[in-house]
C-alpha positions as CSV (number, residue, x, y, z in Angstrom):
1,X,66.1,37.4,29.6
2,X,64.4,34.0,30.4
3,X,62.1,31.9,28.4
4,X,59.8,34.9,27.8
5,X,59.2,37.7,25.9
6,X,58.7,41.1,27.2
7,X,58.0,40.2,30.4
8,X,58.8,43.0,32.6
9,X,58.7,46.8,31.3
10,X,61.8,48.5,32.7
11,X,60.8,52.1,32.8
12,X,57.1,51.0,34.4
13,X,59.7,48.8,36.9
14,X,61.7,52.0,38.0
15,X,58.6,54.2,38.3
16,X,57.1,52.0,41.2
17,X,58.8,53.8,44.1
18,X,57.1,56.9,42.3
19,X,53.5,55.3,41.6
20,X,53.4,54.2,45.4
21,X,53.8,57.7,46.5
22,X,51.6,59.3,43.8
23,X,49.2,56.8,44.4
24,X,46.6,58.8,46.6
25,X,47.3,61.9,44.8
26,X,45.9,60.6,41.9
27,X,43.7,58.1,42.8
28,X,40.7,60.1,43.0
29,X,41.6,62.1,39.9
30,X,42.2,58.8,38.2
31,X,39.1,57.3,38.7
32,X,37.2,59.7,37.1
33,X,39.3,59.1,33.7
34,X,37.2,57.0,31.3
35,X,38.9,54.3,29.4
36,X,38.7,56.4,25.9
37,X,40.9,58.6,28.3
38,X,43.7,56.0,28.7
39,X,43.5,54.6,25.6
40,X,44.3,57.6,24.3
41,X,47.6,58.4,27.0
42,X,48.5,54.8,26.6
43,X,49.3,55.6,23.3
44,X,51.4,58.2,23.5
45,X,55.6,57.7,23.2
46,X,57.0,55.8,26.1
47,X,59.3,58.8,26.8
48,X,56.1,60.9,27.2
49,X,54.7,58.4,29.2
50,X,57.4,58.8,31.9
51,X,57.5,62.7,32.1
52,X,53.9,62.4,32.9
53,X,54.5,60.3,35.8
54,X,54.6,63.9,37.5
55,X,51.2,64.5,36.6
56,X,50.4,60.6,36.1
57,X,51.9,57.4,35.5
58,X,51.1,55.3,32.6
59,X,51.9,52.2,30.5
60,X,51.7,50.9,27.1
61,X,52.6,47.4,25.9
62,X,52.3,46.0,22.5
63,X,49.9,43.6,21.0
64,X,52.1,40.2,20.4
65,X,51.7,37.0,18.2
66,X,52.6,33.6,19.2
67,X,55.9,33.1,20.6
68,X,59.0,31.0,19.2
69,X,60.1,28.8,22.0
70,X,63.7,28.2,21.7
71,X,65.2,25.4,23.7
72,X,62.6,22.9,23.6
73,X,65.1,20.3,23.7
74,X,67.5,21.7,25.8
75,X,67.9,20.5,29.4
76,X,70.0,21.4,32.6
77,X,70.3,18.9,35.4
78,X,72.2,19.2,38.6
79,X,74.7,16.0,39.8
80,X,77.4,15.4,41.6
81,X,80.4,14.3,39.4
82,X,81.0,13.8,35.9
83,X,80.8,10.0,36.3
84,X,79.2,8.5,33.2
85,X,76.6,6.3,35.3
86,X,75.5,9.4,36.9
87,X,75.4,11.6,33.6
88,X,73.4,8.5,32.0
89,X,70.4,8.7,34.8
90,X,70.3,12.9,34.6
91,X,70.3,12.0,30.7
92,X,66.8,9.8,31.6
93,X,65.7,12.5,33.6
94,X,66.2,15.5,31.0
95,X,64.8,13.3,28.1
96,X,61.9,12.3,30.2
97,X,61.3,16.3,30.5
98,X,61.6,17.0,27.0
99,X,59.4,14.4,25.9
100,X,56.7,16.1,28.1
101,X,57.6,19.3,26.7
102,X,57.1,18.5,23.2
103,X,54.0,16.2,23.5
104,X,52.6,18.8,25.5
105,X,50.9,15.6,27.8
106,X,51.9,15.2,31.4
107,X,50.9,11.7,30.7
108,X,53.0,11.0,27.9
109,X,55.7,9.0,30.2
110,X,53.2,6.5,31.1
111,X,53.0,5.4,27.5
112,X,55.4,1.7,26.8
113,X,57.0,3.2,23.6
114,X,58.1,6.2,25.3
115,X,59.3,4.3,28.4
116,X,61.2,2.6,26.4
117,X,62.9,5.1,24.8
118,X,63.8,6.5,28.2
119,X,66.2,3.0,28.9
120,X,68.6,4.6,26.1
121,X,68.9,8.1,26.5
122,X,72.2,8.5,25.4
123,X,71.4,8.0,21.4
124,X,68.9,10.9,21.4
125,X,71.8,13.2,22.9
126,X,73.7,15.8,20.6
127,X,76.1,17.1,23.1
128,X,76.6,17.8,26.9
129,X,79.0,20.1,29.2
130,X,79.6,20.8,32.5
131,X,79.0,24.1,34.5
132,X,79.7,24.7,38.0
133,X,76.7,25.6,39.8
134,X,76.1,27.8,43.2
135,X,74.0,25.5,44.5
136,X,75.0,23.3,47.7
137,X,73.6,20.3,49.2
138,X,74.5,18.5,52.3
139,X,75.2,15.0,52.9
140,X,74.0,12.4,56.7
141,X,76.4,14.5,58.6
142,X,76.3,17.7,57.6
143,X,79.1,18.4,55.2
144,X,78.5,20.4,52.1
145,X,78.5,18.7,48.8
146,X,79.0,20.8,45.6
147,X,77.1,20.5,42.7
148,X,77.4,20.4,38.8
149,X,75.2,21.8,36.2
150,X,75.1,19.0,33.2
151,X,73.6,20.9,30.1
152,X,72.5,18.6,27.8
153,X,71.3,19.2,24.2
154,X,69.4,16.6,22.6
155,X,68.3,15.6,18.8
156,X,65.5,17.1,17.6
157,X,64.6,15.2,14.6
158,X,65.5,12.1,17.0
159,X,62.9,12.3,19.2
160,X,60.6,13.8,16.9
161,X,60.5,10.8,14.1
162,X,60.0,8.4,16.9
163,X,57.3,10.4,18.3
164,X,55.7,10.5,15.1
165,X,56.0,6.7,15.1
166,X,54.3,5.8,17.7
167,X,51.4,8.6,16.6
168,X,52.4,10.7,19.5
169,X,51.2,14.9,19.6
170,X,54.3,17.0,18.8
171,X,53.9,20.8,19.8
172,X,56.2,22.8,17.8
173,X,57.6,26.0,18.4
174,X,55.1,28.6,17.9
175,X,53.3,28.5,21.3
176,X,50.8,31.1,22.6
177,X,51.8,33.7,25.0
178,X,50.0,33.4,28.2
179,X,49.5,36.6,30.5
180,X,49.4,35.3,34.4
181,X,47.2,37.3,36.9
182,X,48.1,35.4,40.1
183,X,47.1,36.8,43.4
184,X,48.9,35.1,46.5
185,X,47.7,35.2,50.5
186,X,50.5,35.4,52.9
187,X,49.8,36.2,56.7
188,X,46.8,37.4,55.8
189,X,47.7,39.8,53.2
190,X,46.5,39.7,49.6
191,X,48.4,41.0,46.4
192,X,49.1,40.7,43.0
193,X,52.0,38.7,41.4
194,X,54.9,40.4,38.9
195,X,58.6,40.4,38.8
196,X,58.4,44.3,40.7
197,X,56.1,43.2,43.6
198,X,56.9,39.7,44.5
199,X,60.2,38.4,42.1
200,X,60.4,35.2,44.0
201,X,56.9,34.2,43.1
202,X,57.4,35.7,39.9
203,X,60.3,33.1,39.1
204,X,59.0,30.1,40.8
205,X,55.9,30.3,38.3
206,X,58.3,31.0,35.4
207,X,60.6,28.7,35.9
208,X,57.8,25.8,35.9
209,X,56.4,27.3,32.7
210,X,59.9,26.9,31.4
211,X,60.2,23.6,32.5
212,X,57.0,22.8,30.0
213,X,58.0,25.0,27.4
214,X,55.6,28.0,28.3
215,X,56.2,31.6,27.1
216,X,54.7,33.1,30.1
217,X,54.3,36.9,30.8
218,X,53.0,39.2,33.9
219,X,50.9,42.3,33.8
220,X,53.0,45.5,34.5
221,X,50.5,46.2,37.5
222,X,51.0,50.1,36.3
223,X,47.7,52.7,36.9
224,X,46.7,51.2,33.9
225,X,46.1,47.9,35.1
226,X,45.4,48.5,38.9
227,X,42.8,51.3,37.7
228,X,41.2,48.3,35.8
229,X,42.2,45.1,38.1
230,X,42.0,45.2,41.8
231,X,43.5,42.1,43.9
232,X,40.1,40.7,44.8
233,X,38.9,40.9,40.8
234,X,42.1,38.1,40.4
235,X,41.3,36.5,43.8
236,X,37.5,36.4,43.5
237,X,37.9,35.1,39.3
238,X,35.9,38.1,38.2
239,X,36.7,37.7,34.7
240,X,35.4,40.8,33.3
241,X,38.0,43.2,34.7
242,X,40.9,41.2,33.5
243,X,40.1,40.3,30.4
244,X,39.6,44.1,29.3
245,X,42.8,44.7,31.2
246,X,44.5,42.1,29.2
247,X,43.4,43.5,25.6
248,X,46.8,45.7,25.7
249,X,48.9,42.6,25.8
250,X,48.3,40.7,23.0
251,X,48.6,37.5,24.9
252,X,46.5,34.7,23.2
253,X,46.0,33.1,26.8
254,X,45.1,34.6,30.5
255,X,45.8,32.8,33.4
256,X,43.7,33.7,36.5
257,X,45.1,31.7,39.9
258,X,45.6,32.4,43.5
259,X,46.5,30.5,46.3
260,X,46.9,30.5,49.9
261,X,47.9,28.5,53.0
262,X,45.8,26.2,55.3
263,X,48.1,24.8,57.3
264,X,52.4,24.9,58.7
265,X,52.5,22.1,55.6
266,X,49.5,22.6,53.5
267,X,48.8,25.4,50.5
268,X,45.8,25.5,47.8
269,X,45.6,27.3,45.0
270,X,43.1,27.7,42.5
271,X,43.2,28.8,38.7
272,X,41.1,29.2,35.3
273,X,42.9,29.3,31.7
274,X,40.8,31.5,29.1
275,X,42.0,30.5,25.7
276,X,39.6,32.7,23.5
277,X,35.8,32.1,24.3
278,X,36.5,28.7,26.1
279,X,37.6,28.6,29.7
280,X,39.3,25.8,32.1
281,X,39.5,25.5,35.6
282,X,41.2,23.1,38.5
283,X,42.2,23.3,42.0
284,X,45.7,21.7,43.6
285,X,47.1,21.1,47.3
286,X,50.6,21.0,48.0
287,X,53.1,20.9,51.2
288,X,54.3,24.4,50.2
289,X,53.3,27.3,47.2
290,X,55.8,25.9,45.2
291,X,53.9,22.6,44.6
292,X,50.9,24.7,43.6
293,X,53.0,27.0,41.0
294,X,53.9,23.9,39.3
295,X,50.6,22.3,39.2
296,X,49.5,25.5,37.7
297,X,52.0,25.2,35.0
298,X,51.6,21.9,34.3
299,X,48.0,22.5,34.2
300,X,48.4,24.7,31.3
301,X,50.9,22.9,29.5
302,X,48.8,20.1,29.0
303,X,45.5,22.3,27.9
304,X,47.2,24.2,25.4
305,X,49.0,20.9,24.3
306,X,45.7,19.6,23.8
307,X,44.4,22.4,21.8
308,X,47.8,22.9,19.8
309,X,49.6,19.9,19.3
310,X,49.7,17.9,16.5
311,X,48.8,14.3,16.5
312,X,50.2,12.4,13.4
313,X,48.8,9.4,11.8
314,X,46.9,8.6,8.8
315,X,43.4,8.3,10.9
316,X,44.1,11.7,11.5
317,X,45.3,13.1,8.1
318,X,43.1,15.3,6.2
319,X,43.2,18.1,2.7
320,X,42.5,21.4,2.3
321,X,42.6,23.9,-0.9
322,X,44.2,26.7,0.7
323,X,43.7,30.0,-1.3
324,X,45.9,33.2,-0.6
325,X,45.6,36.7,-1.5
326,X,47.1,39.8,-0.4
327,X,50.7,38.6,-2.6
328,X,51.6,41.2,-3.8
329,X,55.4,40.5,-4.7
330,X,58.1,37.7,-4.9
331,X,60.0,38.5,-1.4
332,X,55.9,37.7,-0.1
333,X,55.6,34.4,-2.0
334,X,59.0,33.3,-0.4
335,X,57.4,34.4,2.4
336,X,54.6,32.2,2.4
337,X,56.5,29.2,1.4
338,X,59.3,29.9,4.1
339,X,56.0,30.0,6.4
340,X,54.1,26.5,5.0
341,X,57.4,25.0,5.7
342,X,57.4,25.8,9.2
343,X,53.5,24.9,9.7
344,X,53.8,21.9,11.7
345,X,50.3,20.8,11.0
346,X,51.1,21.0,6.9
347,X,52.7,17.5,5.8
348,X,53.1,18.4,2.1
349,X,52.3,21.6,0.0
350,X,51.9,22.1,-3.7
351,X,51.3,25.3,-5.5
352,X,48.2,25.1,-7.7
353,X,47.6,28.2,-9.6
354,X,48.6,31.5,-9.9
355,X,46.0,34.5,-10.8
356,X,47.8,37.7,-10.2
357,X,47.9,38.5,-6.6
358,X,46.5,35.0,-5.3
359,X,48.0,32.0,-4.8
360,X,45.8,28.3,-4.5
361,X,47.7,25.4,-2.5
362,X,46.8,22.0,-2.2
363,X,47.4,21.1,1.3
364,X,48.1,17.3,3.0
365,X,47.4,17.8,6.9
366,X,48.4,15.7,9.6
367,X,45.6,17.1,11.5
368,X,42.2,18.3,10.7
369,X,41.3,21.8,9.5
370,X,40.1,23.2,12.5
371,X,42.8,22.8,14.3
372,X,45.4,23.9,11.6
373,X,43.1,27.2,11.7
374,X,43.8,27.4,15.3
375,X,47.4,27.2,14.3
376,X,47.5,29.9,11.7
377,X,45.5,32.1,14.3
378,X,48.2,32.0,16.7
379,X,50.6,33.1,14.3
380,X,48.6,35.9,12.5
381,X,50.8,35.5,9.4
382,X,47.4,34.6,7.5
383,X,44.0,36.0,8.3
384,X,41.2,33.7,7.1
385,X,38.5,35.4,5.5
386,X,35.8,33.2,6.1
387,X,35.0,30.7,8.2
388,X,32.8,28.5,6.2
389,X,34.4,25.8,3.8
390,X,33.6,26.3,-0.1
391,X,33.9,22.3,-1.7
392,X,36.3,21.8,-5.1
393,X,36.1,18.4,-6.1
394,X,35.7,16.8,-3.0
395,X,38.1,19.1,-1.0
396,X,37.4,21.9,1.4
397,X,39.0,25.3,0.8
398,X,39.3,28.6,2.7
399,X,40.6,31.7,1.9
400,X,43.6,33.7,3.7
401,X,44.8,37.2,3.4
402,X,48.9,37.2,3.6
403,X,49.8,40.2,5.9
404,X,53.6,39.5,5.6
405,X,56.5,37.8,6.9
């Protein structure tokens, strides 16, 4: 399993072979099924779901939260020796990535601090090893030259404090699952994008999501979807379509993109980000569709790093009266705490009062409350229960629902 969770359903994977055949069987049949219809066959067991692939083949996936990123300061470079100047400049460049990664700014290098930090890599790192690797490279005349895999792992709290010192955004952890509906041209031919149909495109766009810390997933591309989602709904952006086929994943982000080639050393692509009601769009050029996947990604990175990453600071401190309901025992109030621990947005926290089943906090923000909302959406630990601020001596408060750890 990569960086991702979920992203491929094994029993929808071995069915293909079987949907392919079946497919103009069923097609006309299928069409005439109304959405109430798969709704209520999506539903069903997955074991259920596979004996009807006689009859007709059908998926299910499960709503998800946020996704905990593991590894975000974890690097692997490849090099040629274990010589230390060598190991010192993969160090620059895996620290370099990282900082990206955790600001969640593509631009974040060009900043002096950072650049400085960059000239002594070696006290932000915890450890390193080395790993033979199976990839080859050649030298002037031809002669293979083996590789190393340095795995570095670097200090968290390091590189964190001295973000936070130079006001830097920090984007923790909890990151929002995107769903990708790429479509791809190749000698003329259209199609969709998972790990089944096209697993080198598949992994070219997740490894660049990796690379930025994305938890990236793919539609099955079952009957459920392709019923719902045609190649030229992705390719011609018709939003409508996808979004409703996107409901069954949970993902708090859908990437729309395609891309195609112009010329022997020229490829464009083309992509929106939907991230709730708002929507971003941009358009790359690259020698080859590689270049494009990681413009893509990059693309991403630093929209959702915008909208999720914290920005310390005092100018951008703030309070809130946070009020919770919905308590109902101790293993929840440990719960709660364990959570507003973890909040990266939450500086400080105090318990206020106690009145049976709800709990008031006094909150100290490094960011403002919108965005903390934005936080606590993504990890639909707390539901707020309204969206309008009630004032207690000069300090906003909102009310939450706890629905459990």
């Amino acid at each position: 399993m990569k960086l991702c969770n979920g992203v491929v359903n094994l029993v929808s994977m071995r069915m293909e072979p079987l949907f392919v055949c079946m497919r103009s069987v069923l097609s006309a049949r299928l069409l005439r099924l109304s959405v109430f219809d798969y709704r209520l066959f999506g539903a069903m067991p997955r074991v259920w779901a596979v004996l009807l692939a006689v009859g007709m083949l059908l998926g299910f996936s499960a709503p998800v939260a946020a996704v905990e990123v593991k590894g975000l300061y974890d690097a692997q470079v490849l090099v040629g020796s274990q010589q230390r100047v060598e190991r010192r400049a993969a160090s620059q460049d895996a620290l370099a990535e990282i900082i990206v990664r955790v600001t969640g700014q593509s631009v974040a290098l060009q900043n002096p601090q950072i650049q400085a930090m960059l000239l002594e890599p070696e006290q932000f790192v915890n450890s390193f090893s080395y790993h033979s690797s199976s990839q080859v490279d050649y030298d002037e005349e031809n002669n293979p030259i083996a590789r190393l895999q340095l795995m570095l792992s670097f200090d968290g709290a390091a590189i964190k404090g001295r973000l936070k010192q130079q006001q830097m955004p920090i984007w923790g952890e909890n990151r929002p699952q995107v769903l990708v509906w790429w479509a791809t041209e190749q000698q003329g031919q259209r199609s969709l994008v998972n790990f089944e149909r096209s697993p080198v495109i598949a992994n070219q766009i997740l490894e660049n999501g990796a690379r930025r810390g994305l938890p990236l997933d793919f539609p099955l591309l079952d009957i459920q979807d392709v019923v719902t989602v045609e190649v030229r709904d992705v390719w011609g952006f018709f939003k409508e379509p996808i979004l409703e086929a996107s409901q069954r994943y949970g993902a708090e982000a859908v990437l729309m993109g395609r891309n195609w080639q112009l010329s022997e050393n020229q490829w464009r692509g083309t992509w929106i980000l939907q991230v709730g009601s708002e929507e971003f769009w941009y358009e790359g050029d690259g020698s080859d569709a590689s270049v494009i996947y990681s413009q893509a990604m990059d693309f991403v990175a630093d929209v959702l790093g915008r909208l999720y990453a914290i920005r310390g600071g005092e100018e951008n401190a703030s309070k809130l009266r946070m009020v919770v309901t919905g308590v109902n025992q101790l293993e929840d109030y440990a719960a709660l705490q364990r959570y507003l621990d973890t909040l990266s947005a939450v500086r400080a926290h105090s318990l206020n009062t106690v009145v049976g089943k709800t709990l008031t906090y006094d909150l100290e923000l490094d960011t403002d409350v919108v965005q903390l909302k934005q936080l606590i959406r993504l990890d639909r630990k707390l539901s707020l229960q309204q969206d309008d601020f009630l004032w207690v001596d000069d300090t906003p408060s909102l009310e939450f629902r706890w629905n459990g750890s």
